[in-house]
DSSP file (Angstrom, degrees, kcal/mol; ACC not computed):
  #  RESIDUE AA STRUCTURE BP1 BP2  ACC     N-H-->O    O-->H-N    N-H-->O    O-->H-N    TCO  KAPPA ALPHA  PHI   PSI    X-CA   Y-CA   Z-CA
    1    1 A X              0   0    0      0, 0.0     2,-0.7     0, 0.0     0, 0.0   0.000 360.0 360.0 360.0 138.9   10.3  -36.5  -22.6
    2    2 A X        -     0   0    0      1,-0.1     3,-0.1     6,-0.0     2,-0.1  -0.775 360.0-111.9-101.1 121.9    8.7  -33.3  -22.5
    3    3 A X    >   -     0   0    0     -2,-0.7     3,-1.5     1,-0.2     5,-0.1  -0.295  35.8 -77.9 -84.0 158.9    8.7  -30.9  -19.8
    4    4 A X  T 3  S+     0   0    0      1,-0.3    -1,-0.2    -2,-0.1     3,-0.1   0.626 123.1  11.0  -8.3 113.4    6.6  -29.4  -17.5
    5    5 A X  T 3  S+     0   0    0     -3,-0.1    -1,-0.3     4,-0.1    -2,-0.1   0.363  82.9 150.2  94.5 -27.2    4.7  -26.6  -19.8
    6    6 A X    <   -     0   0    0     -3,-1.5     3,-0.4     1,-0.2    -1,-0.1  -0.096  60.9-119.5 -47.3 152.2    5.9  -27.9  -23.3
    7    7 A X  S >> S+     0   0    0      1,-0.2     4,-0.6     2,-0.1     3,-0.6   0.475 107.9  67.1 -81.0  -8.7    3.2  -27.1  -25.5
    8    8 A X  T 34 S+     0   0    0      1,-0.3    -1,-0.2    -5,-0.1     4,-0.1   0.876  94.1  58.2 -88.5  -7.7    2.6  -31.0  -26.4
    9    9 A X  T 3> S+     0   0    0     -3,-0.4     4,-1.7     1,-0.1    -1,-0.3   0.148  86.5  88.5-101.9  14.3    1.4  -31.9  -22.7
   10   10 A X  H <> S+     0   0    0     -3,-0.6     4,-1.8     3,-0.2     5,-0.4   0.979  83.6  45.2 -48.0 -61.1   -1.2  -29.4  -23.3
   11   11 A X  H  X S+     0   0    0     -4,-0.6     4,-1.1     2,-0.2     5,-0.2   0.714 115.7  47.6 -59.7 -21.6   -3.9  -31.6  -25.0
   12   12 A X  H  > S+     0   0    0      3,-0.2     4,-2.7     2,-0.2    -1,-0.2   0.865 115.1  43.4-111.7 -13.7   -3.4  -34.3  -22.4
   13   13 A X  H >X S+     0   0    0     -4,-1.7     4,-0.6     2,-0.2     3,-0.5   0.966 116.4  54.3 -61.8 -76.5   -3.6  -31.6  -19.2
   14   14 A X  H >X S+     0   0    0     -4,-1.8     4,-2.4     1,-0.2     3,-0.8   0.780 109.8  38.4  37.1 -86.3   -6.3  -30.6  -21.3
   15   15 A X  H 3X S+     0   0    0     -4,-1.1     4,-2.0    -5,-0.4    -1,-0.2   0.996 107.5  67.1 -74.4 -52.3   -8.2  -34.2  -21.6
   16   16 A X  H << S+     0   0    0     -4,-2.7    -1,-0.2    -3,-0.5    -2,-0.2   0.604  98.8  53.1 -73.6   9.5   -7.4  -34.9  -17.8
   17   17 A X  H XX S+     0   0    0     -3,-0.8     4,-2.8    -4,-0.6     3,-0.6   0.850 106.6  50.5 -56.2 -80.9   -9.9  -31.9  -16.9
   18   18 A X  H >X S+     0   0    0     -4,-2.4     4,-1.9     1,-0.2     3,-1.1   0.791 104.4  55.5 -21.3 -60.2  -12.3  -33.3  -18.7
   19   19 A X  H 3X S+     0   0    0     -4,-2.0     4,-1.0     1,-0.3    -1,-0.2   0.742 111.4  46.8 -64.4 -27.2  -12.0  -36.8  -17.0
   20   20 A X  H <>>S+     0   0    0     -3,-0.6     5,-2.0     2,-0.2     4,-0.6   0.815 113.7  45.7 -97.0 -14.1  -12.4  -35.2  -13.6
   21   21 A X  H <<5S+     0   0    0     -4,-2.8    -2,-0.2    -3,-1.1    -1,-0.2   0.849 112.7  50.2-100.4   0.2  -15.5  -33.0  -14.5
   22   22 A X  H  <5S+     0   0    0     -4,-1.9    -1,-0.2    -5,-0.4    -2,-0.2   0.762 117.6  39.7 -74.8 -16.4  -16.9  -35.7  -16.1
   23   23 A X  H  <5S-     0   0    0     -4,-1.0    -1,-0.2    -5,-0.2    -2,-0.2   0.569 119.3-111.2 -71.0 -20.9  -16.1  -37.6  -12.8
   24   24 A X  T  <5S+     0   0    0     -4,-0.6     2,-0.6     1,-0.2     3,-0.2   0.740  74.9 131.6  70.2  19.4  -17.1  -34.7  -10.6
   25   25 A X      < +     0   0    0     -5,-2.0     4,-0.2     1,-0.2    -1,-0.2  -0.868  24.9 168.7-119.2 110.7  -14.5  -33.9   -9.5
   26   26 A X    >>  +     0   0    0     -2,-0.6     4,-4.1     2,-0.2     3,-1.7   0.890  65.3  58.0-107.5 -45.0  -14.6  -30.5  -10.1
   27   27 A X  T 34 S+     0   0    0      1,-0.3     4,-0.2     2,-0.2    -2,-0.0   0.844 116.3  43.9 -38.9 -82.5  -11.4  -28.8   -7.9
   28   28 A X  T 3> S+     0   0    0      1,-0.3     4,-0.6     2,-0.2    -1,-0.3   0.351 110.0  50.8 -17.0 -29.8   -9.1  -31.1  -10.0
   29   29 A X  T X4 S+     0   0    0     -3,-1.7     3,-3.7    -4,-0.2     5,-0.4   0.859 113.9  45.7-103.1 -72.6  -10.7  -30.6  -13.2
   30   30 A X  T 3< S+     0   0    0     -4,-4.1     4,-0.3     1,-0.2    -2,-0.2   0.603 109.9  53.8 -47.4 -11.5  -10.3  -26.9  -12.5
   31   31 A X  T 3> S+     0   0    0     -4,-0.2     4,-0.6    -5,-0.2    -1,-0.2   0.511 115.3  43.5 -87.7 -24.0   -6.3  -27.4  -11.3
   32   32 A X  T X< S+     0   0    0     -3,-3.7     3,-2.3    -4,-0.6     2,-1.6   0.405 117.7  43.1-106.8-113.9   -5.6  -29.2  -14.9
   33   33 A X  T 3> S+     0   0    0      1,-0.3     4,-1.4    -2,-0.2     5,-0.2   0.140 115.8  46.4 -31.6 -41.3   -7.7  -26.5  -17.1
   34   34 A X  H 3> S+     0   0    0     -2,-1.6     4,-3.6    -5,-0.4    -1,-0.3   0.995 117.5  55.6 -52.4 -68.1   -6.2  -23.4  -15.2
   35   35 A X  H XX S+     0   0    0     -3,-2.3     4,-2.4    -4,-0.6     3,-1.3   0.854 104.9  42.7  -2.0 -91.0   -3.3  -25.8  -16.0
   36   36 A X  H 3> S+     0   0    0      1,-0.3     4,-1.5     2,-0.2    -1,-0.2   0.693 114.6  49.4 -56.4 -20.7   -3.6  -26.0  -19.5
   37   37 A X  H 3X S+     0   0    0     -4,-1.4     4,-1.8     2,-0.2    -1,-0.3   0.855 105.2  58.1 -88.4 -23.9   -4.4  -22.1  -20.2
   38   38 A X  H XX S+     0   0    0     -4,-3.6     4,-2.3    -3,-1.3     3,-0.8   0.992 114.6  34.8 -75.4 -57.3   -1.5  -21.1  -18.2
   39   39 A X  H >X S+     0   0    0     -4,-2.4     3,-2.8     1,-0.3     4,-1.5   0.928 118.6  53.4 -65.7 -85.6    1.0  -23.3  -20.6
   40   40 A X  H 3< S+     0   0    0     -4,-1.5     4,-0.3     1,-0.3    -1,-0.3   0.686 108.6  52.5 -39.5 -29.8   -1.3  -22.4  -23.7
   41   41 A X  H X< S+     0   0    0     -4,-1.8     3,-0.8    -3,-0.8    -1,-0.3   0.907 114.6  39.9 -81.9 -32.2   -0.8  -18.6  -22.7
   42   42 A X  H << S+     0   0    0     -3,-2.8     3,-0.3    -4,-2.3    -1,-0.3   0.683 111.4  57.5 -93.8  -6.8    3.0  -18.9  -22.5
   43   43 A X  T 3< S+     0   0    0     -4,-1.5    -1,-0.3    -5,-0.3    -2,-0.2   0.415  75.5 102.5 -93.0   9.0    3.3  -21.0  -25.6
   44   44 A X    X   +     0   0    0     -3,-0.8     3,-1.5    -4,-0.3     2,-0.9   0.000  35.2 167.7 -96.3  10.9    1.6  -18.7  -28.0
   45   45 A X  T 3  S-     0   0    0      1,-0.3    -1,-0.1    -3,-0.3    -3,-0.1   0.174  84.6 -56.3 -17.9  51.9    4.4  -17.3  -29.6
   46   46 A X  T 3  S+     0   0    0     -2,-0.9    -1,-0.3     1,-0.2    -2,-0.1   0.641  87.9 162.8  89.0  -1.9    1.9  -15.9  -32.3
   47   47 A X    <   -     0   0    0     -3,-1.5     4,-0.3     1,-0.1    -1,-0.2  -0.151  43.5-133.1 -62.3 155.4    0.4  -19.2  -33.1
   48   48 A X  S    S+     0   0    0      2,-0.1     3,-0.4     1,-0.1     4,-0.2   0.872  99.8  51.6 -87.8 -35.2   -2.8  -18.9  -34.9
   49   49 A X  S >> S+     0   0    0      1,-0.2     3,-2.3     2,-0.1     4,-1.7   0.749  81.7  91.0 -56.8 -29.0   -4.6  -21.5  -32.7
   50   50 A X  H 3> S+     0   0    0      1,-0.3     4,-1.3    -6,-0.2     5,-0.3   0.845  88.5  40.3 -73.2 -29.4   -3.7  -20.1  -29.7
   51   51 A X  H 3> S+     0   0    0     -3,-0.4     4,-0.8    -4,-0.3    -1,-0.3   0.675 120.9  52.7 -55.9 -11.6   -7.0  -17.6  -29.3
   52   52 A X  H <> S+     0   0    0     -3,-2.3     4,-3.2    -4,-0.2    -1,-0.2   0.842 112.5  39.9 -83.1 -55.1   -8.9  -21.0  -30.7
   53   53 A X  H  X S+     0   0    0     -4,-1.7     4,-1.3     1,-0.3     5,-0.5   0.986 119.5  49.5 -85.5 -50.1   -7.2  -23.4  -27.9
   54   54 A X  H  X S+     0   0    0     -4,-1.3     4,-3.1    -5,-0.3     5,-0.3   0.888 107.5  49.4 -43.0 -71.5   -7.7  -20.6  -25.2
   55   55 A X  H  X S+     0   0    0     -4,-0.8     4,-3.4    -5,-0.3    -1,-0.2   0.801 114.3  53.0 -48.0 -49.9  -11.4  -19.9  -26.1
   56   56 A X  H  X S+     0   0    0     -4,-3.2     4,-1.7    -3,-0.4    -1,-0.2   0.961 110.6  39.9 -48.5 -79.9  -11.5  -23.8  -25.8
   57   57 A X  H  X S+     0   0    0     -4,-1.3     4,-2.5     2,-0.2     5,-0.3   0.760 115.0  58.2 -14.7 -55.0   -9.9  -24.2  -22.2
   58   58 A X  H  X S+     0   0    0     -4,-3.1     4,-1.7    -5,-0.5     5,-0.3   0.952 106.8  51.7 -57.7 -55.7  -12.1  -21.0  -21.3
   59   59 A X  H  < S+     0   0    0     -4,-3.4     4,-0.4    -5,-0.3    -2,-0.2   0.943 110.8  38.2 -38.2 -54.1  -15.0  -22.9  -22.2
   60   60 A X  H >X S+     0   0    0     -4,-1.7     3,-3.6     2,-0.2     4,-1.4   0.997 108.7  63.0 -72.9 -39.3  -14.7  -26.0  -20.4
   61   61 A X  H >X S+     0   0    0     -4,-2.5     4,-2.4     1,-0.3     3,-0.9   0.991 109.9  49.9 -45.6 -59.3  -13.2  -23.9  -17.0
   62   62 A X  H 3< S+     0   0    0     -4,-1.7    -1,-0.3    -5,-0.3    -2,-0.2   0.810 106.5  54.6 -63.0   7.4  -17.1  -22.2  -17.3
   63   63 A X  H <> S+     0   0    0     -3,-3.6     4,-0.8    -4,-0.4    -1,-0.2   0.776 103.2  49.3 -75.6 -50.1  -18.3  -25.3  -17.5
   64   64 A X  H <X S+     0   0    0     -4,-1.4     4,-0.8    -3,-0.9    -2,-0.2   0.383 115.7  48.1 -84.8 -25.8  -16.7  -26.3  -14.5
   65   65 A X  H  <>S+     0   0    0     -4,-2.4     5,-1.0    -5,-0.4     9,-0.4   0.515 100.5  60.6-120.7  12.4  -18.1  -23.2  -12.8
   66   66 A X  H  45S+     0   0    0     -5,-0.4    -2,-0.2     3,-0.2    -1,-0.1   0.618  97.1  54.7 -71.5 -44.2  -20.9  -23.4  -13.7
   67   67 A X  H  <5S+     0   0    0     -4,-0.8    -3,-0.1     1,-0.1    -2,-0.1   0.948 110.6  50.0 -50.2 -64.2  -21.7  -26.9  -12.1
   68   68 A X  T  <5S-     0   0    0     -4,-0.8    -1,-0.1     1,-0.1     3,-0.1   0.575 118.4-114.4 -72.6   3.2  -20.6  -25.6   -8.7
   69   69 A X  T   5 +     0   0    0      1,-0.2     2,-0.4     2,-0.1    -3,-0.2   0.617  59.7 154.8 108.1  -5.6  -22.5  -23.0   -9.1
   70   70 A X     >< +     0   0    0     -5,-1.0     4,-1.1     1,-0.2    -1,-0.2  -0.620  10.2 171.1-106.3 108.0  -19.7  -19.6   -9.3
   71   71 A X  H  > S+     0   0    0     -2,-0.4     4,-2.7     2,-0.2     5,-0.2   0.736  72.5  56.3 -87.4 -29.2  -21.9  -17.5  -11.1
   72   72 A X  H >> S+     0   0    0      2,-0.2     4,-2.5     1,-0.2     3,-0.5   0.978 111.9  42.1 -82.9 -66.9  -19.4  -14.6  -10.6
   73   73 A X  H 3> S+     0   0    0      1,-0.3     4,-0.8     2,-0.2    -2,-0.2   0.712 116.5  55.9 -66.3 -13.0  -16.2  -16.7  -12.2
   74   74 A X  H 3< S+     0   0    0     -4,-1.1    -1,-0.3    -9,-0.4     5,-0.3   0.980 106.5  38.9 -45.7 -70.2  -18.5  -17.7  -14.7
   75   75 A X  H XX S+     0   0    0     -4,-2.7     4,-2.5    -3,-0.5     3,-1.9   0.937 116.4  54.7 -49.8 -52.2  -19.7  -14.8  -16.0
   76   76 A X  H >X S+     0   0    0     -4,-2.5     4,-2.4     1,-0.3     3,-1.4   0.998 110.8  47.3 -53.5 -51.3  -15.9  -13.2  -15.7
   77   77 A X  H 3< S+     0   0    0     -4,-0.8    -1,-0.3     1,-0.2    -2,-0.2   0.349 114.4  48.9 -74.5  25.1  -14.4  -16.4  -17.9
   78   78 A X  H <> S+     0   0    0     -3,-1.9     4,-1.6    -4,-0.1    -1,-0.2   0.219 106.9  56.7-111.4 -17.0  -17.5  -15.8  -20.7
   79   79 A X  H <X S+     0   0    0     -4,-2.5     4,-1.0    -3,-1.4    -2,-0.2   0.758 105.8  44.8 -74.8 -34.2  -16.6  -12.5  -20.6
   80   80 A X  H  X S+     0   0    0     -4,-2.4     4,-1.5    -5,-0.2    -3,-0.1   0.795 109.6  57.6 -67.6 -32.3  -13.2  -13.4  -21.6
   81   81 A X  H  > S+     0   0    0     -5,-0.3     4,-2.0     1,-0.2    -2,-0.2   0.946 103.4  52.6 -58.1 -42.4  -14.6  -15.7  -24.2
   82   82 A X  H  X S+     0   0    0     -4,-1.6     4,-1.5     2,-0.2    -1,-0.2   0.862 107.7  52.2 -49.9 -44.4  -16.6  -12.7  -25.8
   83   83 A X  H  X S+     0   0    0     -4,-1.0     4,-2.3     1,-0.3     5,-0.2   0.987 117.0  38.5 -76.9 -64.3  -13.2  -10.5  -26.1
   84   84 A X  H  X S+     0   0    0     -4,-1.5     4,-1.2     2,-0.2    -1,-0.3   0.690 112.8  54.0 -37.1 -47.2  -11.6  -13.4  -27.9
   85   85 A X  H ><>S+     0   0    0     -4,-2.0     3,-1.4     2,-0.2     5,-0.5   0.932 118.8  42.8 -17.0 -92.8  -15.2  -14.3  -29.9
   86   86 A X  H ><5S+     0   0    0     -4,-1.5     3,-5.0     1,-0.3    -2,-0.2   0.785 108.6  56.2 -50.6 -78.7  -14.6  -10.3  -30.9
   87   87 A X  H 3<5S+     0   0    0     -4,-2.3    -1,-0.3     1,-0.3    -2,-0.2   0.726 110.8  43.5 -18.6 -58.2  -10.8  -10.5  -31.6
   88   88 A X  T <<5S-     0   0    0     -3,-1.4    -1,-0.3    -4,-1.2    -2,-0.2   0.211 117.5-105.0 -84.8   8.6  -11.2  -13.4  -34.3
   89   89 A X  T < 5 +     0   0    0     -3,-5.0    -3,-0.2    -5,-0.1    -2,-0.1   0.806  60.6 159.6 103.4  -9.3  -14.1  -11.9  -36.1
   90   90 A X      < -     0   0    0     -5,-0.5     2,-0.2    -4,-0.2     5,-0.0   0.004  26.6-150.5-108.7 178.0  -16.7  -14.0  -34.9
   91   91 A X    >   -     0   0    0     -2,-0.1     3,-0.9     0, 0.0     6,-0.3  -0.628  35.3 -90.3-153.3 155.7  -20.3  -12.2  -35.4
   92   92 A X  T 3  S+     0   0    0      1,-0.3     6,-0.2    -2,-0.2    -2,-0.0   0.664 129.3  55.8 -38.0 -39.1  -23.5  -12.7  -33.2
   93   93 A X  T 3  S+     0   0    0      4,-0.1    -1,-0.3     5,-0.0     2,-0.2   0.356  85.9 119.1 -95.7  18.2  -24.8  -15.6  -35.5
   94   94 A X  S <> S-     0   0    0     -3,-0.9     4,-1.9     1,-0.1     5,-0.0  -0.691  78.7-117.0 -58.5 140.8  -21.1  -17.5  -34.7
   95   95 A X  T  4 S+     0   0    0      2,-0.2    -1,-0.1    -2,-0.2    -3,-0.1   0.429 109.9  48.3  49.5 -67.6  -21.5  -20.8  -33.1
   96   96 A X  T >> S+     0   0    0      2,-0.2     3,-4.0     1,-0.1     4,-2.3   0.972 105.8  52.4 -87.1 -64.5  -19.7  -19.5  -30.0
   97   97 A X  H 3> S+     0   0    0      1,-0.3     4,-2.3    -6,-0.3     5,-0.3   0.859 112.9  46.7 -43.5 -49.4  -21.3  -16.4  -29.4
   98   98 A X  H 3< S+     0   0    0     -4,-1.9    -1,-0.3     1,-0.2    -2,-0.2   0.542 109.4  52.2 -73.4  -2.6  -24.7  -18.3  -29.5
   99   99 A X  H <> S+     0   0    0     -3,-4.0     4,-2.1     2,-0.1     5,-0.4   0.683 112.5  46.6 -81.4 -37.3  -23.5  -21.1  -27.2
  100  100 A X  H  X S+     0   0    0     -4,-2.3     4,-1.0     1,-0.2     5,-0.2   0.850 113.3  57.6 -78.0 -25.7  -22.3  -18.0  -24.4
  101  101 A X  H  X S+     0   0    0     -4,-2.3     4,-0.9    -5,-0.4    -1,-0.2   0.868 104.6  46.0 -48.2 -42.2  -25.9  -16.7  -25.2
  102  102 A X  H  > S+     0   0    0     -5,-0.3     4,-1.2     2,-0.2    -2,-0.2   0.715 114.2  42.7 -91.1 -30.3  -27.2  -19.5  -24.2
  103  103 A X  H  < S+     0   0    0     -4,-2.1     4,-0.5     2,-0.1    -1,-0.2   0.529 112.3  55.9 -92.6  -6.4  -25.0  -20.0  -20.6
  104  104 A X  H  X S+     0   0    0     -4,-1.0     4,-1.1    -5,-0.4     3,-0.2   0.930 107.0  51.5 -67.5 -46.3  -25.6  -16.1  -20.0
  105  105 A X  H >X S+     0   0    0     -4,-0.9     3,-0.8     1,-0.3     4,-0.7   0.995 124.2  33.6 -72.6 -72.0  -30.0  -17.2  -20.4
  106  106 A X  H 3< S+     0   0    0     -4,-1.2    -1,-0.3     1,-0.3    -2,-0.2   0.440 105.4  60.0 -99.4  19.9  -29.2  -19.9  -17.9
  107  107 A X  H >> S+     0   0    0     -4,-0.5     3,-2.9    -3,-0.2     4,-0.6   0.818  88.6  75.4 -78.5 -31.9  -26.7  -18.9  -15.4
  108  108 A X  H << S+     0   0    0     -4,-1.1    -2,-0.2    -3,-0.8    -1,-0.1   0.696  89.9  61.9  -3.7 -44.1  -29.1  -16.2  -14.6
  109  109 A X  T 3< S+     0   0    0     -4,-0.7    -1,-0.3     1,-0.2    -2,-0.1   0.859 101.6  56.8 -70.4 -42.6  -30.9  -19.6  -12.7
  110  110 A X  T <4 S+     0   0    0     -3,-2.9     2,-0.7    -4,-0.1    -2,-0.2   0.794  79.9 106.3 -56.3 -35.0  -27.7  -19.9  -10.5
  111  111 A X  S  < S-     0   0    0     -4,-0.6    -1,-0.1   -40,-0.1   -41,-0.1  -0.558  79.0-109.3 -72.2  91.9  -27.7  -16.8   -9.1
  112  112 A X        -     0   0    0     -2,-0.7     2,-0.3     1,-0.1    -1,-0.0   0.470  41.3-117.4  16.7 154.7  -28.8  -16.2   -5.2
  113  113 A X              0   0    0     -3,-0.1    -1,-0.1     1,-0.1    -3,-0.0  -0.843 360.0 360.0-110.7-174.9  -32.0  -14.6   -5.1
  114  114 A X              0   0    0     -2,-0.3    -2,-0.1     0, 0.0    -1,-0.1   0.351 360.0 360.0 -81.6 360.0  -32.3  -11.2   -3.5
């Protein structure tokens, strides 16, 4: 059995985020994602996925703060996505960059007004 942190109970802390923000359950979702980045960050002994599976994790956590509305910890964890985006290579017409384009456009909608 593998313990607490092994890099192979990543994917299934991982998938039980998901299942709570698809529930709504949003704390929870954010307590396994947090999770799952903290063990991906220590397991990353150089791996080539790991800026991939990070980027991944980041994603759904801005997802997740994004629903409740934390425009601030949004913006900071899409701002981590960009450096990573940057790191690998990735380009303005990437994929990613034009999905964080796209939650930049409409978090902007979250934000208090003045």
């Amino acid at each position: 059995v593998h313990g607490r942190g092994h890099r192979e109970t990543i994917p299934t802390i991982f998938n039980l985020g998901q299942v709570y923000t698809a529930i709504g359950q949003y704390e929870k979702a954010l307590h396994f994602f947090e999770n799952a980045l903290r063990n991906t960050r220590e397991n990353a002994d150089g791996k080539e996925d790991g800026p991939c599976t990070t980027a991944s994790i980041m994603i759904e956590l801005g997802y997740v703060h994004y629903f409740q509305g934390n425009v601030d910890e949004l913006s900071r964890v899409l701002s981590e996505i960009s450096k990573i985006d940057k790191s690998l290579g990735f380009t303005r017409n990437n994929m990613l960059c034009k999905h964080l384009q796209m939650c930049r456009t409409s978090c902007r909608s979250l934000a208090p007004a003045a």
